[in-house]
N, C-alpha and C positions, 0 to 999 in steps of 0.2 A: 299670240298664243292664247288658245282659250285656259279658262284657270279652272281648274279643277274643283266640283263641287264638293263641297264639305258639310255632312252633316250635322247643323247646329244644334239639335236636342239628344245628348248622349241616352236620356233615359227612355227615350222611345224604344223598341223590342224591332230588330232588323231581321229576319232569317232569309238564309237562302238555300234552297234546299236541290240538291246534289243527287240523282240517280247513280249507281252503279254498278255493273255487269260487268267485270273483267276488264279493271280500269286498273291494274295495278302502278302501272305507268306512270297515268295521269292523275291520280287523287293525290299525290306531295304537292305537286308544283300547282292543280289548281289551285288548291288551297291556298298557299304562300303567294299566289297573285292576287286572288280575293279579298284577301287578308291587307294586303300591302294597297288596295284600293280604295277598300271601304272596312279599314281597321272595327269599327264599330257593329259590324255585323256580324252577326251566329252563324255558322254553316252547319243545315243535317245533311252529312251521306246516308242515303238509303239503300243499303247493300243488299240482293236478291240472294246470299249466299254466294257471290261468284268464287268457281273451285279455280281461280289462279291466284288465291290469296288478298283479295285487296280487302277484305274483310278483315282479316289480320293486321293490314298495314295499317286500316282507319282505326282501331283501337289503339294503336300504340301512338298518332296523330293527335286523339281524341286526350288520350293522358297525358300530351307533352304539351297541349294548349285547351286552355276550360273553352275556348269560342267554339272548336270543330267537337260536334255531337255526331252520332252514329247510331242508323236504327238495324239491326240485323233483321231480313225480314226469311222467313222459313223457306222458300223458294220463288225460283224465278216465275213472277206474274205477267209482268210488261211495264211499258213504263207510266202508264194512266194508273195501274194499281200503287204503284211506288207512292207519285205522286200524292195522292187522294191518303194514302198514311202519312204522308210528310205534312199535308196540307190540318190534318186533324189533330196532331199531335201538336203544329203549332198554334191551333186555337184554342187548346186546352190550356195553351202556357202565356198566351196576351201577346203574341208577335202582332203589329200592328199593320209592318208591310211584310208578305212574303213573295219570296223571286224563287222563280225555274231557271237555271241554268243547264246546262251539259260539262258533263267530265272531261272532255276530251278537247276544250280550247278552240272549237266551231264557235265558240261563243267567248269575245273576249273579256275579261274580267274588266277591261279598262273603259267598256260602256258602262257598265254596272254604276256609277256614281250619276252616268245623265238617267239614267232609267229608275233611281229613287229620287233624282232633282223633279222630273213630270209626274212624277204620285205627292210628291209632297207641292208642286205646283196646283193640285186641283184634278190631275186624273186618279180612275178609281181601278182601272187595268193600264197597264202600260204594256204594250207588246215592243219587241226589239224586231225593226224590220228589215228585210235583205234588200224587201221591194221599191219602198216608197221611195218618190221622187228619182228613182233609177235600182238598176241593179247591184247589187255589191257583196259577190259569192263567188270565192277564191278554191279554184282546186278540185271544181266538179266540172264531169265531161257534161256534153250537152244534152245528152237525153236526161239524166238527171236536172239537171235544171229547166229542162223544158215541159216534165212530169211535176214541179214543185210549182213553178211559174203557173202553170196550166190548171193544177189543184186550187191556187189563189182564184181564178177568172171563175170557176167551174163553181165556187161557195158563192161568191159575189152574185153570179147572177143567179145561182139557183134559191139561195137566202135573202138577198139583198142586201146582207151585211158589208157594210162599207171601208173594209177592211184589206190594205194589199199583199199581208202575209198572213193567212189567218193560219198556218201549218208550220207557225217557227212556234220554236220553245224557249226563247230566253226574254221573261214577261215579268210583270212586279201588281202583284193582287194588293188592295188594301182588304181587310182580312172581314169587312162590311160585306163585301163582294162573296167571299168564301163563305160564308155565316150564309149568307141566299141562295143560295145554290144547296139544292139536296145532292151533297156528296157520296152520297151510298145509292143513289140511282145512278151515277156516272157509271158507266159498264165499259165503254170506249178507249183503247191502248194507241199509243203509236200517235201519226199525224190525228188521227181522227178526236183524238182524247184532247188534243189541243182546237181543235174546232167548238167540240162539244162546249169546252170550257170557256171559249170569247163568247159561243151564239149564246149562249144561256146569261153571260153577262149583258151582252147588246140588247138582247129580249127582254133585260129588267129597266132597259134605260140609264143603265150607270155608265159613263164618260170615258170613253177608249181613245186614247191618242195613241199613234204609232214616233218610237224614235227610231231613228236610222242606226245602225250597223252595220258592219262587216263579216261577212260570214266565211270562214274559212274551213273547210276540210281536215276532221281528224290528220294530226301525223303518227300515233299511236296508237296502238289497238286498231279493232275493226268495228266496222256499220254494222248496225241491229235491223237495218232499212232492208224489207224483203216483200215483194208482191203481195201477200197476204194483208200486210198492213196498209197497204196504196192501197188493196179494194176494199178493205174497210173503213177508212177513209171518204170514197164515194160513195159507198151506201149509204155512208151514217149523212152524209147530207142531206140525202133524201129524207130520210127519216127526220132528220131537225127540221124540213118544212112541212114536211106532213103533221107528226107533233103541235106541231103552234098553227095548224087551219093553213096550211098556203100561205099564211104570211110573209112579205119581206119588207116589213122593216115593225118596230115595237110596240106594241099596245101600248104603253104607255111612252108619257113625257120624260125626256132626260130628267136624271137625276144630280147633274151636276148642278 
């Protein structure tokens, strides 16, 4: 049995920061799994206002435990605008690693502990992958996964980034990484916004390992997942090689 990583420096700043659109479902129980995995971590929801109340429920979560924080944000932007507040808010306050996850248990809390073991190992992004080394994505028909799998091949070759999920979102920044990154030029929502955000680390030369996952299909609530965000997605590729001259692969030398 493998033994569960445990974080040995309590005073380090953990955040993991939580999207949510009409998760009323799901923001209890994620929480209380995250919590029960990696007891030491802070978790922000970042609520767009969603009118089926989970904004409500994260306050009353947020005052029954000091770990779970709560950003009310004025309306629904997407999930790259969420983000990019969650990510700013923790660099005002010394989080030292922060993680994306999902609300809805696509992403299971029980990775969460290898995925800040590889940042405190020496990586400077950690992605969680579906891909690497095989497939492992539970509960999606095949066009979907052949649109997701196909978005992976389609960056590689058109970037050259060496990466074989660059379109997941359950990832762990050291907050070095966030600090380099113009965050208020990020414009990109949905898969694309998670592109934007590995090319622009790999482009700096800092250290991306992929860990392996399992990736399962919401059982509650619905997909935010709708053609609009698939074709911005492929555009924005184009664009991140045109940006940096045609390049594919980094001006500079690793930073690890």
């Amino acid at each position: 049995m493998t033994q569960k990583y445990i974080i040995k420096d309590m005073n380090e700043k953990l955040l993991v920061i939580i999207p949510t659109y009409d998760e009323k479902d799901n923001v209890k129980p994620i929480s209380e799994a995250v919590l029960t995995e990696a007891p030491e971590v802070n978790i922000l929801f970042v609520d767009d206002q969603s009118p089926d109340g989970t904004g409500q429920i994260l306050d009353q979560m947020a005052a029954a435990d000091p770990r779970v924080l709560v950003m009310h944000r004025e309306k629904k932007e997407g999930l790259g605008r969420a983000y990019i507040a969650g990510f700013k808010w923790a660099l005002e306050r010394e989080y030292e690693l922060v993680c994306e996850m999902d609300a809805d248990f696509s992403h299971d809390p029980k990775s969460l502990p290898e995925l800040l073991k590889a940042a405190h190992d020496g990586a400077d992004l950690v992605l969680g992958s579906r891909y690497i080394g095989g497939i492992r994505v539970m509960n999606w028909p095949m066009s979907r996964l052949l649109l997701s799998t196909g978005a992976g091949q389609y960056v590689r070759f058109v970037t050259g980034m060496p990466v074989c999920d660059p379109t997941g979102g359950f990832k762990c920044f050291h907050r070095k990484v966030l600090e380099s990154i113009e965050l208020d030029k990020i414009t990109s929502n949905g898969y694309s916004f998670q592109i934007e955000m590995n090319h622009k680390a790999w482009m700096q030369g800092y250290k991306i390992k992929e860990v392996p996952i399992v990736f399962e299909d919401r059982i509650a609530g619905y997909s935010k997942m709708n053609s609009d965000i698939a074709f911005e997605a492929f555009a924005l590729v184009l664009k991140l090689w045109f940006r940096c001259g045609c390049r594919r692969k980094p001006p500079v030398e690793s930073k690890a």
